[in-house]
C-alpha positions in Angstrom: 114.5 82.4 58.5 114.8 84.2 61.7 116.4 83.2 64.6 113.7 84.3 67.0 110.5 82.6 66.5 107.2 84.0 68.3 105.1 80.4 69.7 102.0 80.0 70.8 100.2 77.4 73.4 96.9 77.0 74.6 95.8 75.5 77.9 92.0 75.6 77.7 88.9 74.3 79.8 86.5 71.9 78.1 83.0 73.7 77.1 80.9 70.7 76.7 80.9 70.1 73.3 83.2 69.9 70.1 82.1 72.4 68.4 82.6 74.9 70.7 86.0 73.9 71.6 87.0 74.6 68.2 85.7 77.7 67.5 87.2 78.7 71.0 90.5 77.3 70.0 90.4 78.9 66.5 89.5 82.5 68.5 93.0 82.0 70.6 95.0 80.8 67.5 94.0 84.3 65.3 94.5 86.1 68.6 97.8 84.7 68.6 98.7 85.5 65.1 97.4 89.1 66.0 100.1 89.3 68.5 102.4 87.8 66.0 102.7 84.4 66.5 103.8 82.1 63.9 103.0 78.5 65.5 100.5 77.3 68.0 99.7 74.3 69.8 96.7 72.6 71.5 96.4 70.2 74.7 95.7 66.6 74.1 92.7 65.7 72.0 92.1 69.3 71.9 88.5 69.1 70.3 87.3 66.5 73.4 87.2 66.1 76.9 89.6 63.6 78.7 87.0 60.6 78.1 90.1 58.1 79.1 89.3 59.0 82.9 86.5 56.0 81.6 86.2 53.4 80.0 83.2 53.5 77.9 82.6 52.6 73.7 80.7 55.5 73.6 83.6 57.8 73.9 84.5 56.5 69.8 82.3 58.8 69.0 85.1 61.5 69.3 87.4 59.5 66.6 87.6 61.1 63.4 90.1 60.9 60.2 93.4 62.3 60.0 94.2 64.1 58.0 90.6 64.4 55.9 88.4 64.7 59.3 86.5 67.4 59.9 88.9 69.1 62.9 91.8 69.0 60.6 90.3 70.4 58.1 89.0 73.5 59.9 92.8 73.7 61.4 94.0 73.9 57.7 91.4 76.5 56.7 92.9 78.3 60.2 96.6 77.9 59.0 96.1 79.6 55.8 93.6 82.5 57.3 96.7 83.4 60.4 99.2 82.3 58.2 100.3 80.1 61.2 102.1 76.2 61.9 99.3 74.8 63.9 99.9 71.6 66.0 96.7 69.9 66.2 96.2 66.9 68.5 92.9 65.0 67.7 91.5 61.1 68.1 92.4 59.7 65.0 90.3 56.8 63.5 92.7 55.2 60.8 90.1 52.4 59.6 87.6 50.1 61.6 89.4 49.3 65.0 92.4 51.1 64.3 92.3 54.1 66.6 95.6 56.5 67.6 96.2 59.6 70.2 97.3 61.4 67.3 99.0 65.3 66.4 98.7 66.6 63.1 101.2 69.1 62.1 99.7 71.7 59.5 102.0 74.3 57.6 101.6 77.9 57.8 99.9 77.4 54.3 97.6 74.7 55.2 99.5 71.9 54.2 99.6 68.9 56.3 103.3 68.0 56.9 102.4 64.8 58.6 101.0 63.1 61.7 102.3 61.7 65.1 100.9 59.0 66.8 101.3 58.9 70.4 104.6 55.8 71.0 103.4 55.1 75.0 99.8 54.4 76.0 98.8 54.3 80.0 96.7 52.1 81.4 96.0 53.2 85.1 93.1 54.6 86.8 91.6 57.9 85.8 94.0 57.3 81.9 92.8 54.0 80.7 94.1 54.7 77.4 94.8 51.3 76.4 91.2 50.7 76.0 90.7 53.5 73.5 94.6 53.9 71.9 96.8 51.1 69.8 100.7 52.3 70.5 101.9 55.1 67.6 103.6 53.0 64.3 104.8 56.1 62.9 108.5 56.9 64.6 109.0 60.2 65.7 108.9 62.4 62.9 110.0 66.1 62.6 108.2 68.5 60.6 110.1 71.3 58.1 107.6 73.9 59.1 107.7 77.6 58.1 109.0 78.0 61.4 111.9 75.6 61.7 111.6 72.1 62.6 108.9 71.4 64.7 108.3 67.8 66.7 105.4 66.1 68.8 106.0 64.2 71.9 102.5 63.5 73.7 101.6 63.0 77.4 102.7 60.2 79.0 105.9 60.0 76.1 107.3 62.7 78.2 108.6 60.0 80.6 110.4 58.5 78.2 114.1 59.6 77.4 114.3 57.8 73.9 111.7 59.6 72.0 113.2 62.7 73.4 116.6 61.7 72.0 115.4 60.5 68.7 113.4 63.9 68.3 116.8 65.7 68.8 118.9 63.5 66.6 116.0 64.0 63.8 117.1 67.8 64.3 114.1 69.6 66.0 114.2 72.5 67.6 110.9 73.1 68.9 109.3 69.8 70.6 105.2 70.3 71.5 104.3 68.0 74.3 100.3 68.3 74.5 98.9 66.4 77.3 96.2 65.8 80.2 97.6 65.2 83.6 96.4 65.9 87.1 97.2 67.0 90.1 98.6 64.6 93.1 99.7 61.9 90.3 102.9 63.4 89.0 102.4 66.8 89.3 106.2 67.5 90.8 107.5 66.3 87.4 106.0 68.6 85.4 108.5 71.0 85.8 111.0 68.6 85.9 111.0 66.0 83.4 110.4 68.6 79.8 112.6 71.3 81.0 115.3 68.1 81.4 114.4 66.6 78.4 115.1 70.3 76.8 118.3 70.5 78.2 119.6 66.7 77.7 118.6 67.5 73.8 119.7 70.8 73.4 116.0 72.6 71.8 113.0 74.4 73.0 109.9 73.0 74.6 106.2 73.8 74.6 104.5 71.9 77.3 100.8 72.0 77.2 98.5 70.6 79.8 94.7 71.1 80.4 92.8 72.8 83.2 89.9 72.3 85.2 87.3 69.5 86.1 85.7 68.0 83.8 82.4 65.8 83.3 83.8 62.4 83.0 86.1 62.1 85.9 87.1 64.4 89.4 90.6 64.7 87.2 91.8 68.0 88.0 93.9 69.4 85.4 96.6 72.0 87.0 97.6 74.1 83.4 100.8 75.4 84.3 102.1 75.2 80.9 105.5 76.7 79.8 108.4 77.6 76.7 111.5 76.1 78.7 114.9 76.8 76.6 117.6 74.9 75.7 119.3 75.5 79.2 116.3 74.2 80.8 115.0 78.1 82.1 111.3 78.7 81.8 110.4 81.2 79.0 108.5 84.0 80.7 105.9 82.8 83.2 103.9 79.4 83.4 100.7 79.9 82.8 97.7 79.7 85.3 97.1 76.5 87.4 93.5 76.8 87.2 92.4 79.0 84.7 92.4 79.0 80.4 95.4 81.0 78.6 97.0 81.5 75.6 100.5 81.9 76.1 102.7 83.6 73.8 106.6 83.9 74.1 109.5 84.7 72.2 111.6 81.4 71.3 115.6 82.1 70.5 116.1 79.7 68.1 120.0 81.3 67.5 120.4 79.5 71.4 120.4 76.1 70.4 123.6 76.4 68.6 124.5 78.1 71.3 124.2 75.9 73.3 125.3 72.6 71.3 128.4 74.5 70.9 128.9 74.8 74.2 127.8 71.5 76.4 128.3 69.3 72.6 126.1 66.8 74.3 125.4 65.2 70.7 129.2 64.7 70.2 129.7 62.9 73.1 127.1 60.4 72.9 128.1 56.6 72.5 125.2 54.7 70.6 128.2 52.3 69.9 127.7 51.8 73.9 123.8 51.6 74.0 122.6 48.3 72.7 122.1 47.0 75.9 119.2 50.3 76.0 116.9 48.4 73.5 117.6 44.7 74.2 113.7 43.2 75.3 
């Protein structure tokens, strides 16, 4: 496997409909593998708008199955056409009432690996998620992609240092962080808290965030999504704070042990020391 990995992102403006966000998302993805990507992510429920800006039943609608829905099963058709790791985040319907902010993470070959379901679910004006979302039950997997080893982290996770952590110790070296946040809320910690988390962990990041207006809310989503490294430096550029891009960028994996080596962050840890961390 080779040390540098070419990754792909999307940060993409919602067209109205889910059928037409696919198909624009599958255009970007073979672009990508045309300019030699391996892996690609999408933003937060990729295939919808940002319905939690309302609370509304009509917005189950966007629910589907995971992974035999009919998203996931174009983004396997996708994987095996670019020959591509695609990280796909989606509403996932799991059974009558049981409904998750989910990623699925599809091989280059189009084999699912697995899912994550989104651990931390906000509940404050314009991302009442609580009233669509139950909390994710799955851990914090990571993926043995064609790539490397590949982790999800979603949205409002990314303030939270323990999934970070537990992401690290589970060995990944590429973490996507798909989201939907706006600007005025916490838009100074979006270059602050994932390029921390990067360094505190020691692995590359992909932070994805929407961009644009869109028809259920005055949610303005700012892009600006980033690669930051293990040393917490942005790879290449951020992308556009108001306009769609595909970013694609040139990941080092060969500097995470690098880096380990030199700051040993993992070998000075002291989870003898911690059980105060997890006491209710």
């Amino acid at each position: 496997m080779a040390n540098v990995v070419r990754a792909a992102l999307v940060q993409a403006t919602w067209t109205g409909d889910t059928e037409s966000m696919v198909a624009k998302h599958e255009e970007h993805a073979r672009e990508a593998a045309g300019r030699g990507a391996k892996v690609i992510g999408f933003q937060e429920v990729f295939n919808a708008p940002y319905f939690c800006q309302v609370q509304d039943p009509e917005h189950y609608r966007w629910a589907e199955p995971v992974p035999d829905g009919p998203t996931t099963r174009r983004m396997r058709a996708l994987a095996r056409e670019t020959g591509m790791v695609i990280v796909v985040p989606v509403f996932e319907v799991e059974q009558s009432g049981f409904y998750y902010n989910t990623a699925a993470v599809i091989d280059a070959d189009g084999t699912v690996l697995g899912t994550y379901r989104k651990h931390h679910i906000p509940q404050v004006k314009g991302f009442w998620e609580k009233f669509y979302f139950r909390p994710g039950n799955l851990g914090w997997p990571v993926f043995d992609t064609a790539v490397g080893k590949v982790g999800v982290y979603i949205c409002y996770d990314r303030h939270f240092p323990e999934g970070w952590r537990q992401l690290g110790l589970g060995g990944a070296q590429l973490v996507y962080n798909p989201s939907a946040t706006h600007r005025g809320l916490s838009a100074h910690l979006w270059q602050l808290e994932q390029p921390a988390a990067a360094v505190a962990n020691e692995y590359f990041v992909a932070a994805i965030n929407r961009v644009g207006v869109e028809e259920y809310g005055d949610n303005d989503f700012y892009g600006t999504s980033y690669f930051v490294d293990p040393r917490g430096q942005f790879v290449g550029e951020t992308a556009s704070d108001t306009k769609e891009e595909l970013v694609v960028r040139d990941l080092d994996f060969g500097l995470i042990d690098e880096v380990r080596q030199q700051w040993a962050f993992y070998r000075d840890r002291r989870p003898d020391a911690y059980e105060g961390l997890v006491r209710p």
